[in-house]
N, CA, C and O atoms as CSV, one atom per row, in Angstrom:
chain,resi,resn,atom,element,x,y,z
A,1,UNK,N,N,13.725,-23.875,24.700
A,1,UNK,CA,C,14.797,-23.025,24.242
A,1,UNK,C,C,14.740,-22.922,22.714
A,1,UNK,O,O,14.250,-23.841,22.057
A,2,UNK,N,N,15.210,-21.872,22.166
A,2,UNK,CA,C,15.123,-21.795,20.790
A,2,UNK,C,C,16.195,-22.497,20.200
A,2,UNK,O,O,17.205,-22.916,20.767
A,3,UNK,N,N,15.833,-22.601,18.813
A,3,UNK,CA,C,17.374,-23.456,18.224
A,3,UNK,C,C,17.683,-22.588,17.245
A,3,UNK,O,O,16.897,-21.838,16.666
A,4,UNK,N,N,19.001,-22.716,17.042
A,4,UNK,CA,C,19.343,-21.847,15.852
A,4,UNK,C,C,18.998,-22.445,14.635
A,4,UNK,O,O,18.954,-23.612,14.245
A,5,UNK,N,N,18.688,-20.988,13.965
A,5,UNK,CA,C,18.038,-21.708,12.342
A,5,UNK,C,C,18.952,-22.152,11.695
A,5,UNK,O,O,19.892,-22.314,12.473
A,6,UNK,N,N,19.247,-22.475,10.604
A,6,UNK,CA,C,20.510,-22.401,9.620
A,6,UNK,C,C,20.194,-21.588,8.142
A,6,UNK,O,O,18.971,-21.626,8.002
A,7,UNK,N,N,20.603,-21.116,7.384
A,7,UNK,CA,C,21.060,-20.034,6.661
A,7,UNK,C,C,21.109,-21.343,5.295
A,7,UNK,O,O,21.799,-22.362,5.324
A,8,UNK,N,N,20.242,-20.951,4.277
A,8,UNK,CA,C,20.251,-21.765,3.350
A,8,UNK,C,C,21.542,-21.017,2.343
A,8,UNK,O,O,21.454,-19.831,2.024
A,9,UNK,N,N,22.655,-21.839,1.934
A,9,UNK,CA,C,24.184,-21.051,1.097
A,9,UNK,C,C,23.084,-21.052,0.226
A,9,UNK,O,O,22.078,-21.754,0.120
A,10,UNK,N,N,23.697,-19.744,-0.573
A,10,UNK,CA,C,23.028,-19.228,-1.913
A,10,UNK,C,C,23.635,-20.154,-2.978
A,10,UNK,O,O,24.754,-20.663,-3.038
A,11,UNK,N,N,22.241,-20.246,-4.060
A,11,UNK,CA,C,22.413,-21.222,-4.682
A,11,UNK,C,C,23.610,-20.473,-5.991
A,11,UNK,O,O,22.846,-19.630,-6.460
A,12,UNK,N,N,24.550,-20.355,-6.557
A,12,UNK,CA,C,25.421,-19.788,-7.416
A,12,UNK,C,C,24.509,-20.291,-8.833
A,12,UNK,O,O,23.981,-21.394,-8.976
A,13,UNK,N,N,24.499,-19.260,-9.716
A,13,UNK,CA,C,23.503,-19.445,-11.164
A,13,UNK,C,C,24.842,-19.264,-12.124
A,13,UNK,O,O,25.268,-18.116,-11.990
A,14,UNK,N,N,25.587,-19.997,-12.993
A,14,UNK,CA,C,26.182,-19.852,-13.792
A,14,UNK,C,C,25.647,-18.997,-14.788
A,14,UNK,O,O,24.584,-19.128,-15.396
A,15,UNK,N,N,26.839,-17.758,-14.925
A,15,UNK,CA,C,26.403,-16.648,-16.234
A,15,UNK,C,C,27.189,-17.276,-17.079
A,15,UNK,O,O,28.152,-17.952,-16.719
A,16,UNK,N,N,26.708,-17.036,-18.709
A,16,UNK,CA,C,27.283,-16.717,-19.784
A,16,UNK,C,C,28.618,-16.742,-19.465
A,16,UNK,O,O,29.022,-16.662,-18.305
A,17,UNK,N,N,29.493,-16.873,-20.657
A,17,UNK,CA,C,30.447,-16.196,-20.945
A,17,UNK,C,C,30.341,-15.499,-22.259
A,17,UNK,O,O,29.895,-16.028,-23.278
A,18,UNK,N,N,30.717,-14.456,-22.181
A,18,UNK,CA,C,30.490,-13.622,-23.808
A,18,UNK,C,C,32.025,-13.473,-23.712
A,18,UNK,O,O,32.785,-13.419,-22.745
A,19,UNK,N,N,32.262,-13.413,-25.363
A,19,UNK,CA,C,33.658,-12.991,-26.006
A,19,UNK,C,C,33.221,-11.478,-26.466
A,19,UNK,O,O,32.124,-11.236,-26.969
A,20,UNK,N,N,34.029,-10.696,-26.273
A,20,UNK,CA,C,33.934,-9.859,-27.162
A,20,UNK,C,C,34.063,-9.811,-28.157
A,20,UNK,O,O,34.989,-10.559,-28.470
A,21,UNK,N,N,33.496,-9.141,-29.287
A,21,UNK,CA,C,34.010,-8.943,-30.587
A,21,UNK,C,C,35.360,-8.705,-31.197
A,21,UNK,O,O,35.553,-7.493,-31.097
A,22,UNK,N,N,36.252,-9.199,-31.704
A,22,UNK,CA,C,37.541,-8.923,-32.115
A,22,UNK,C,C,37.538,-7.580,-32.873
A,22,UNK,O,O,36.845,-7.336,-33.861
A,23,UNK,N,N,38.528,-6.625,-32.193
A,23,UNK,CA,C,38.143,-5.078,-32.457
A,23,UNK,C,C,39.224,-5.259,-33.848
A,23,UNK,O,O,40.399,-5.593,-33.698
A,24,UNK,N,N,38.628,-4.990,-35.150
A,24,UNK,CA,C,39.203,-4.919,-36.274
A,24,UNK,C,C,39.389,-3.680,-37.064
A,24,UNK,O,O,38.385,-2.981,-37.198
A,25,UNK,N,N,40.311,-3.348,-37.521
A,25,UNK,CA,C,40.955,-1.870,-37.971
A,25,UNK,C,C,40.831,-1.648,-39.292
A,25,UNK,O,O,41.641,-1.994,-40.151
A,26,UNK,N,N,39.591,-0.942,-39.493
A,26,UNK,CA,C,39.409,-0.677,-41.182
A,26,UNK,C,C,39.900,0.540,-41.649
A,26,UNK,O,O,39.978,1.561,-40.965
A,27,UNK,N,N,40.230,0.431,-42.809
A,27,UNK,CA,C,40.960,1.874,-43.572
A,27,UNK,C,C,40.051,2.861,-43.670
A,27,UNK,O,O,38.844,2.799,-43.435
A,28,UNK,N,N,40.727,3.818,-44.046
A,28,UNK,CA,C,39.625,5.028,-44.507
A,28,UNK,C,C,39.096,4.799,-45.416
A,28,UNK,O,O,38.044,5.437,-45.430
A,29,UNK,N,N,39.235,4.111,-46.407
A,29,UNK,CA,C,38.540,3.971,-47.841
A,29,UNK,C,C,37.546,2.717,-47.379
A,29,UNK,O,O,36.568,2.663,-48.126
A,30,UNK,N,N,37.542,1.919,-46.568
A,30,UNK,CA,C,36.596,1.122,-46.349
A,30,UNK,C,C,35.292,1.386,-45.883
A,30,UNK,O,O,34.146,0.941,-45.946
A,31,UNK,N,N,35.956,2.300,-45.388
A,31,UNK,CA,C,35.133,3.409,-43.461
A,31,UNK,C,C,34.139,4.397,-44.773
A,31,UNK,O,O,32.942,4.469,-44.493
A,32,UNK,N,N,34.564,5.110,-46.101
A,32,UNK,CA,C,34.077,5.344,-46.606
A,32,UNK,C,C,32.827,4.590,-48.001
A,32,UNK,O,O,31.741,4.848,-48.520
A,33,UNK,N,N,33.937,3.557,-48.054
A,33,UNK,CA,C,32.833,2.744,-49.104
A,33,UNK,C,C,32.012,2.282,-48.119
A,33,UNK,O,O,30.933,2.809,-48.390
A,34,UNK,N,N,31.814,1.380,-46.790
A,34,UNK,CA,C,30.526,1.341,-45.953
A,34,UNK,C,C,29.796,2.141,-45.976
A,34,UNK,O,O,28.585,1.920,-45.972
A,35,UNK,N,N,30.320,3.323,-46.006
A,35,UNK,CA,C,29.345,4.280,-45.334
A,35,UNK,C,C,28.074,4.735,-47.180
A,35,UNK,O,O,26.879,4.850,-47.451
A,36,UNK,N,N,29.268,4.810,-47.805
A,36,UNK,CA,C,28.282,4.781,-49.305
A,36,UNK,C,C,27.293,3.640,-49.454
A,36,UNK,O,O,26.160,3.839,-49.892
A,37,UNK,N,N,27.668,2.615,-49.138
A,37,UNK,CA,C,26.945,1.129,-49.376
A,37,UNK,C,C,25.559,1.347,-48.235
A,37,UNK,O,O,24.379,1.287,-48.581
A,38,UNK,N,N,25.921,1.538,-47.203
A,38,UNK,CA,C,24.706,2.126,-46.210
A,38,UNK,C,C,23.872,3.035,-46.649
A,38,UNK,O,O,22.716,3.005,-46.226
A,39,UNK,N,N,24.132,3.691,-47.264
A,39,UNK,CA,C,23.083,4.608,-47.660
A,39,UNK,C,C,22.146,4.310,-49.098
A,39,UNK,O,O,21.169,4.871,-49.594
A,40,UNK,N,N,23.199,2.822,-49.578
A,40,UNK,CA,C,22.250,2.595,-50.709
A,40,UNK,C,C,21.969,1.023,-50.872
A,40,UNK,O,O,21.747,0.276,-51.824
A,41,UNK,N,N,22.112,0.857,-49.197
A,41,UNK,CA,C,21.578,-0.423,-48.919
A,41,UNK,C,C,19.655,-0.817,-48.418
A,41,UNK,O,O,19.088,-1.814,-47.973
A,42,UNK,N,N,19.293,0.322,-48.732
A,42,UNK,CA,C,17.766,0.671,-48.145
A,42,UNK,C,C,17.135,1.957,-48.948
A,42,UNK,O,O,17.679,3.056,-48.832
A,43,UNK,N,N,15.737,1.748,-49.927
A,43,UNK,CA,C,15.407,2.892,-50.558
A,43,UNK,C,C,13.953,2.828,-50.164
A,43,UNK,O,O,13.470,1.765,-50.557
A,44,UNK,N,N,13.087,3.581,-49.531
A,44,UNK,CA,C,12.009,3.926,-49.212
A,44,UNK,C,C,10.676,3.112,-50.182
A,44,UNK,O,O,9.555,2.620,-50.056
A,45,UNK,N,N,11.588,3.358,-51.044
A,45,UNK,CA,C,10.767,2.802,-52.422
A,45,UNK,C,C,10.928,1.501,-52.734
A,45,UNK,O,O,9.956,0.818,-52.411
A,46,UNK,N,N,11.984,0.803,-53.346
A,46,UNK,CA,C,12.382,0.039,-53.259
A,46,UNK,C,C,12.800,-1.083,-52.267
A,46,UNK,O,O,12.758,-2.270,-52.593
A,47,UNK,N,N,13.208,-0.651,-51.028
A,47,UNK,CA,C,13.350,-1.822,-50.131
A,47,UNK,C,C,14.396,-1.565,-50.025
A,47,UNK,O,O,14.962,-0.530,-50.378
A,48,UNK,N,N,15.076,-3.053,-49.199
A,48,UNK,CA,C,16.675,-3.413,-49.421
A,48,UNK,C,C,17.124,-3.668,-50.333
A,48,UNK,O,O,16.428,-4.227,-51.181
A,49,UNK,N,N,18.605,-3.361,-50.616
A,49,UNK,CA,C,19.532,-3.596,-51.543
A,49,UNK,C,C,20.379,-4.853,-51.532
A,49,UNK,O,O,21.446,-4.563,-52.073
A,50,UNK,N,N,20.372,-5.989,-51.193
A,50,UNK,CA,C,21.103,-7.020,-51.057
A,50,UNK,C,C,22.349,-7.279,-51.446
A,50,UNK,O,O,23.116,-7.951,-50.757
A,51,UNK,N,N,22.735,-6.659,-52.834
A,51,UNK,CA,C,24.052,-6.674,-53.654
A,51,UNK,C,C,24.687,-5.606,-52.444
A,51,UNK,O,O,25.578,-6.086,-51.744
A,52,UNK,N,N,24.371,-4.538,-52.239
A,52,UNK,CA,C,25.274,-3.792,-51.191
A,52,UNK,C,C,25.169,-4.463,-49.884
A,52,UNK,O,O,26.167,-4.398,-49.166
A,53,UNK,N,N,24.181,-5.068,-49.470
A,53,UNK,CA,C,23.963,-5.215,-48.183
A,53,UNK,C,C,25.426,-6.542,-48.163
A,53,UNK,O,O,26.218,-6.575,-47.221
A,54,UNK,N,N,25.493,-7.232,-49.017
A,54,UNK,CA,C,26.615,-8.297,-49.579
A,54,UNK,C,C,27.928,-7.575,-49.538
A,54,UNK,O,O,28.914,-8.224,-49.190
A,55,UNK,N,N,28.064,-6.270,-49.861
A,55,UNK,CA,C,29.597,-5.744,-50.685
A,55,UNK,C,C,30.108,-5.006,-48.603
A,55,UNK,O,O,31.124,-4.989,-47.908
A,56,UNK,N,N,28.710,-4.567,-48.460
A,56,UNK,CA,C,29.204,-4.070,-46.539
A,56,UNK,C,C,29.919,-5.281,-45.721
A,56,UNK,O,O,31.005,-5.158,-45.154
A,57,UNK,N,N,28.977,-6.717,-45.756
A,57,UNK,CA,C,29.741,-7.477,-45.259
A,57,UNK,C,C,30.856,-8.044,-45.451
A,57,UNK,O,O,31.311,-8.644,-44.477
A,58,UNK,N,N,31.677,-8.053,-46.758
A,58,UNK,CA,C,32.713,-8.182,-47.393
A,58,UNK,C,C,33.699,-7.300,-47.053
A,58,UNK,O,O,34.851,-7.677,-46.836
A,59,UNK,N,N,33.341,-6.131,-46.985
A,59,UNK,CA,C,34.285,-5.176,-46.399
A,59,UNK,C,C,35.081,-5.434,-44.884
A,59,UNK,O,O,36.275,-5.370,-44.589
A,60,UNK,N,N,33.863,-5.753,-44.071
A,60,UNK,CA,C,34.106,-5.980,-43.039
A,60,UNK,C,C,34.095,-4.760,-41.752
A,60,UNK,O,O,34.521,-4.841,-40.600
A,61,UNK,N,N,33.616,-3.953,-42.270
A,61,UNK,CA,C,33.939,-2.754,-41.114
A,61,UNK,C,C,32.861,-3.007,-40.406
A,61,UNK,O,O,31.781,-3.362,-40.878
A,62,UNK,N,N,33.115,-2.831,-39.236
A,62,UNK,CA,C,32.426,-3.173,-37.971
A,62,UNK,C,C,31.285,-2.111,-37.619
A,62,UNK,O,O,30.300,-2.363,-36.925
A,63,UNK,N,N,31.599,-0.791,-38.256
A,63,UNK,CA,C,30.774,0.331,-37.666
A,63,UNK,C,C,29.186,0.132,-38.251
A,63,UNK,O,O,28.179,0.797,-38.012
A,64,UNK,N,N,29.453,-1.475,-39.417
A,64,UNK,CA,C,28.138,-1.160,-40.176
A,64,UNK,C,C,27.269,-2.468,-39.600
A,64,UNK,O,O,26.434,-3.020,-40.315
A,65,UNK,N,N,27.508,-2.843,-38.434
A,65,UNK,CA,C,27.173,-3.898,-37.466
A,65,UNK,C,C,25.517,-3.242,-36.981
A,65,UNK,O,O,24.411,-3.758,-37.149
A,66,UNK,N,N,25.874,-1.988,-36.367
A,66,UNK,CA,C,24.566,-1.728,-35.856
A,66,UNK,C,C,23.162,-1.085,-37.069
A,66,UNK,O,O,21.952,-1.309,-37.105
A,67,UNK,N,N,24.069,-0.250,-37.909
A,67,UNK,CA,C,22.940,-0.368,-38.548
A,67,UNK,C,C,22.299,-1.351,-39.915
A,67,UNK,O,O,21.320,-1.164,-40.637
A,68,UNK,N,N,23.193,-2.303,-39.888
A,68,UNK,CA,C,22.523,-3.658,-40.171
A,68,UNK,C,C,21.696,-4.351,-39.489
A,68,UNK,O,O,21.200,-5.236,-40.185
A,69,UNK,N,N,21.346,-4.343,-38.491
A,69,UNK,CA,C,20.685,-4.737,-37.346
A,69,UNK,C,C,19.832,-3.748,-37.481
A,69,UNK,O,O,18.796,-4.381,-37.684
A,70,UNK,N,N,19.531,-2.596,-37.512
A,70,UNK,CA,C,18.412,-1.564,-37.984
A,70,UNK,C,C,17.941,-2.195,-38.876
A,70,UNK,O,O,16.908,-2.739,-38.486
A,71,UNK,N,N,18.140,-2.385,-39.776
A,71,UNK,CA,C,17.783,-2.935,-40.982
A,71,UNK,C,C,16.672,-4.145,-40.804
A,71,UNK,O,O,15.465,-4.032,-41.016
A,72,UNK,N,N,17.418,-5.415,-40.331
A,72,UNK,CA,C,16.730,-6.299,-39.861
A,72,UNK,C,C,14.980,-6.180,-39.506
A,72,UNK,O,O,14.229,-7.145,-39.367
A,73,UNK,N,N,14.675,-5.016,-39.430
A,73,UNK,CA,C,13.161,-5.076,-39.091
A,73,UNK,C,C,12.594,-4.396,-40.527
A,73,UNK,O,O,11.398,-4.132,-40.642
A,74,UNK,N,N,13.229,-4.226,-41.239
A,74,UNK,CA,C,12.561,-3.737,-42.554
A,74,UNK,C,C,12.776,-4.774,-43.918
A,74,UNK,O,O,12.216,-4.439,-44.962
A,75,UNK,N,N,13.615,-6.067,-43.888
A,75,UNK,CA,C,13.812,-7.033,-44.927
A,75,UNK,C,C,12.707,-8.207,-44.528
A,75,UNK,O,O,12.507,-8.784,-43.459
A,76,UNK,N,N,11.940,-8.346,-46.098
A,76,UNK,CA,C,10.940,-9.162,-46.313
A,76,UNK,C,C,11.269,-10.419,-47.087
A,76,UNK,O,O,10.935,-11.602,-47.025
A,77,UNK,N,N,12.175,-9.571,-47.951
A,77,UNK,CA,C,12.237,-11.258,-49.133
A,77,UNK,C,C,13.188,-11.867,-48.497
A,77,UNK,O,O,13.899,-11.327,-47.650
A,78,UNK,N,N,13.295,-13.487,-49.002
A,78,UNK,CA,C,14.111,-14.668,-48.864
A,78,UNK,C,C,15.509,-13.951,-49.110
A,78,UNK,O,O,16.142,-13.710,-48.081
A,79,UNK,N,N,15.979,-13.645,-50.089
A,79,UNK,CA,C,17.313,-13.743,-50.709
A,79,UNK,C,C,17.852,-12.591,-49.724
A,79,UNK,O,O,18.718,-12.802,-48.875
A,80,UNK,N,N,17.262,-11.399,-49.931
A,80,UNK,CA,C,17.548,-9.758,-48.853
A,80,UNK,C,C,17.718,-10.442,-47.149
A,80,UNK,O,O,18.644,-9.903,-46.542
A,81,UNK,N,N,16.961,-11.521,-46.345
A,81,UNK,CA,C,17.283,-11.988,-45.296
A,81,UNK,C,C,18.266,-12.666,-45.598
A,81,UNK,O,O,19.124,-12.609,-44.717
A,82,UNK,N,N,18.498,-13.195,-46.321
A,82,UNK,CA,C,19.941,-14.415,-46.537
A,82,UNK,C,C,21.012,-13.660,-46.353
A,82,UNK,O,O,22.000,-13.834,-45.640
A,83,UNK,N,N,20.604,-12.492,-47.332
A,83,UNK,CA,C,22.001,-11.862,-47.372
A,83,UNK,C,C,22.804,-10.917,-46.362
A,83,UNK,O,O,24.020,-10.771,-46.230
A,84,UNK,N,N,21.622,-10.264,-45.622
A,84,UNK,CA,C,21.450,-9.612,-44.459
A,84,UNK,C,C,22.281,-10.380,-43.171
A,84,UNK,O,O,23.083,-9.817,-42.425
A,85,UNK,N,N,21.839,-11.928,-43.110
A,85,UNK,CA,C,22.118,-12.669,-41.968
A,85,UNK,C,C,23.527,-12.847,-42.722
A,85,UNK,O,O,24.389,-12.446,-41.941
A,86,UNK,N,N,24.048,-13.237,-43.793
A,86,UNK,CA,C,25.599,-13.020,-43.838
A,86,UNK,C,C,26.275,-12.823,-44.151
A,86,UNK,O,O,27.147,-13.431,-44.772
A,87,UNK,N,N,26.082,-11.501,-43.715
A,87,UNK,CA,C,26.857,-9.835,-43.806
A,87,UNK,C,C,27.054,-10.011,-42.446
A,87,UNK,O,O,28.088,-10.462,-41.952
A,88,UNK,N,N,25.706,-9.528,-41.614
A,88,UNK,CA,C,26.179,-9.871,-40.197
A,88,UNK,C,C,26.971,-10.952,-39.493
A,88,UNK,O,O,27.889,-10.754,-38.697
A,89,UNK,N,N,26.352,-12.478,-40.013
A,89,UNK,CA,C,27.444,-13.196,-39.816
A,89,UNK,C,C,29.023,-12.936,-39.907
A,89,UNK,O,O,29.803,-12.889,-38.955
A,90,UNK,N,N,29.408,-12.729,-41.681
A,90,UNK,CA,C,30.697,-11.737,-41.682
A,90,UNK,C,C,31.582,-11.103,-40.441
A,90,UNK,O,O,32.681,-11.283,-39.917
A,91,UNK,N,N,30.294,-10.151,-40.276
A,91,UNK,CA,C,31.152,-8.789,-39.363
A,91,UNK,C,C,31.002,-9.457,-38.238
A,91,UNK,O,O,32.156,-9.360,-37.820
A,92,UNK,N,N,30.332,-10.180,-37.282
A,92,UNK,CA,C,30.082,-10.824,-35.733
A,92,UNK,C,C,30.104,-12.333,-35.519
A,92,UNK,O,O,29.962,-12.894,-34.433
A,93,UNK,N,N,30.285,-12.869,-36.608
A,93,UNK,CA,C,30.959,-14.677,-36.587
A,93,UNK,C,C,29.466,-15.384,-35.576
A,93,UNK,O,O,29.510,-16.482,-35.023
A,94,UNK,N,N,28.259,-14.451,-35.544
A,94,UNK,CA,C,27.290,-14.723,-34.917
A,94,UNK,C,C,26.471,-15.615,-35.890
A,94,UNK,O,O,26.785,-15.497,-37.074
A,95,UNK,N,N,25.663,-16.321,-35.648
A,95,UNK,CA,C,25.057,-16.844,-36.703
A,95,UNK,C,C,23.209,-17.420,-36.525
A,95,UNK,O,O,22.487,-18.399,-36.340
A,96,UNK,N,N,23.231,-15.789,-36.776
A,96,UNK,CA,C,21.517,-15.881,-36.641
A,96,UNK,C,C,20.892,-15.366,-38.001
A,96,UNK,O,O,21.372,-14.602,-38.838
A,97,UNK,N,N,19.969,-15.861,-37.971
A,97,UNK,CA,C,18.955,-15.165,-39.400
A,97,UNK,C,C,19.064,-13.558,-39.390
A,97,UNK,O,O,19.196,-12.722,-38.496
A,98,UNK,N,N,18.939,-13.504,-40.906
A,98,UNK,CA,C,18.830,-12.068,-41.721
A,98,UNK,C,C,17.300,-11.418,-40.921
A,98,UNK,O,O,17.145,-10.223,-40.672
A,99,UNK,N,N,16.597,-12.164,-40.710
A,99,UNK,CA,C,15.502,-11.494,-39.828
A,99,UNK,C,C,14.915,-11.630,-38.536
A,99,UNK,O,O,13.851,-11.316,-38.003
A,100,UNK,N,N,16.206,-12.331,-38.145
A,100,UNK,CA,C,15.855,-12.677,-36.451
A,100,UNK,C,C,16.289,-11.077,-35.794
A,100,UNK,O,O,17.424,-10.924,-35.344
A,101,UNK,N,N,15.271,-9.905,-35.786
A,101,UNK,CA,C,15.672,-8.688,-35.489
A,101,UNK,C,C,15.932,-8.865,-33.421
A,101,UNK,O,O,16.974,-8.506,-32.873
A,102,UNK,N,N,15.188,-9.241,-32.951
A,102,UNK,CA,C,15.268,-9.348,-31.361
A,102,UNK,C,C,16.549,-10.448,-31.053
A,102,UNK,O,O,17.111,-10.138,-30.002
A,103,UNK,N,N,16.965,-11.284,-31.507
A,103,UNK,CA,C,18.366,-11.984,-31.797
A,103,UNK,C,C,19.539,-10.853,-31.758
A,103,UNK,O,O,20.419,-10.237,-31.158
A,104,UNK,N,N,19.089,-11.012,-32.444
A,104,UNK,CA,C,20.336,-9.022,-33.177
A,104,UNK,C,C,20.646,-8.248,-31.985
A,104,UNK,O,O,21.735,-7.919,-31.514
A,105,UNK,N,N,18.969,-7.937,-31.440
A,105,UNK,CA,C,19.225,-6.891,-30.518
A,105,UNK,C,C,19.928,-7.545,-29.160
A,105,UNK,O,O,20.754,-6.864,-28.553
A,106,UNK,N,N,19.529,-9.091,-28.621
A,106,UNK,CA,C,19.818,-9.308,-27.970
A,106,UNK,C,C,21.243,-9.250,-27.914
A,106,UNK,O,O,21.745,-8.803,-26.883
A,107,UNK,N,N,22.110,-9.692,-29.014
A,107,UNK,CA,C,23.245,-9.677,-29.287
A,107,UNK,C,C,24.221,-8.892,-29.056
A,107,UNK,O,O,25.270,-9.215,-28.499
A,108,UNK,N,N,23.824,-7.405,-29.628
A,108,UNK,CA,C,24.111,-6.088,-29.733
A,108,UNK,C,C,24.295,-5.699,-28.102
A,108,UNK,O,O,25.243,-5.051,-27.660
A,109,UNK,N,N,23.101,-6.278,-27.253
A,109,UNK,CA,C,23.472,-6.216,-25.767
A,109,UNK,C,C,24.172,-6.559,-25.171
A,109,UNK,O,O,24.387,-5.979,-24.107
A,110,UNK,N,N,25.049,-7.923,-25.621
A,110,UNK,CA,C,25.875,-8.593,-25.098
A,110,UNK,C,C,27.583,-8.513,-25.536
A,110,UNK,O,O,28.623,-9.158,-25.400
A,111,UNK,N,N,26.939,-6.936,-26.301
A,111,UNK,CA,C,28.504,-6.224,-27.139
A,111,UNK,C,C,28.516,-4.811,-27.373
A,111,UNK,O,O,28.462,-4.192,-28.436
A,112,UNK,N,N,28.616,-4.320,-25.913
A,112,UNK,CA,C,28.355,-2.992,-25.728
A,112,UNK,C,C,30.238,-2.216,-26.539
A,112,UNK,O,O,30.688,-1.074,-26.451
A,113,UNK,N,N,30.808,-3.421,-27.210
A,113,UNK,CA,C,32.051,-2.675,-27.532
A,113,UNK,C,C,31.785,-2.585,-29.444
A,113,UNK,O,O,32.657,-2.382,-30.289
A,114,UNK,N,N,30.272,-2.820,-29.669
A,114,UNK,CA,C,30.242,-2.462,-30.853
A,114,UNK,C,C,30.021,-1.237,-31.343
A,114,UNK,O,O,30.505,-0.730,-32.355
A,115,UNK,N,N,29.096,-0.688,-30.400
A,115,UNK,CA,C,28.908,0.565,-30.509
A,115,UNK,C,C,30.186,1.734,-30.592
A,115,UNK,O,O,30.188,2.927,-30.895
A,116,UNK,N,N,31.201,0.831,-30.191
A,116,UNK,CA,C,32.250,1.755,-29.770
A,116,UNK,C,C,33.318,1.677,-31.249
A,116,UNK,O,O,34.436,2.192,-31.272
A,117,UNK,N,N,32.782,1.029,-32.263
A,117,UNK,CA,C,33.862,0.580,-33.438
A,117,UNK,C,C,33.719,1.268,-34.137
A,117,UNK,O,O,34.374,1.236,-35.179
């Protein structure tokens, strides 16, 4: 006679917990000085700007999260990664290197409400 098999219970894999990012409310004049500092945080010629890449994270506006993380694959020197990693630190209380760019991205995945700031 046959026997019944038994059914191995699935083994449960503990996920993560992710926090979201604390959604923070910047002024218009902030929303605008980021957006100036972004554009003269990177010169074709020159490189990164570190003193701005410094004055974005100080600000704090969140919208300049992702393309700081752009960034990340174009900073070479010591001081421009330092400053890079905390700025981002700043804005995401995350605390990875100024040139850990796949960090970043991984990150950025695990905060689909940044895109939304």
């Amino acid at each position: 006679t046959a026997q019944p098999t038994s059914t191995p219970s699935p083994t449960r894999v503990p996920t993560p917990t992710v926090v979201p990012l604390e959604k923070k409310i910047s002024t218009q004049e902030e929303i605008d000085r980021s957006r100036v500092l972004m554009l003269q945080s990177f010169d074709f010629w020159t490189g990164a700007n570190p003193i701005a890449i410094e004055e974005i994270g100080d600000l704090g506006v969140q919208s300049s999260i992702i393309p700081l993380v752009e960034l990340t694959r174009f900073v070479f020197e010591d001081h421009t990664i330092r400053a890079l990693g905390d700025a981002l630190e700043k804005l995401t209380g995350q605390d990875l290197s100024g040139a850990d760019w796949d960090g970043w991205y991984r990150w950025l995945g695990q905060h689909p409400e940044v895109g939304l700031a």
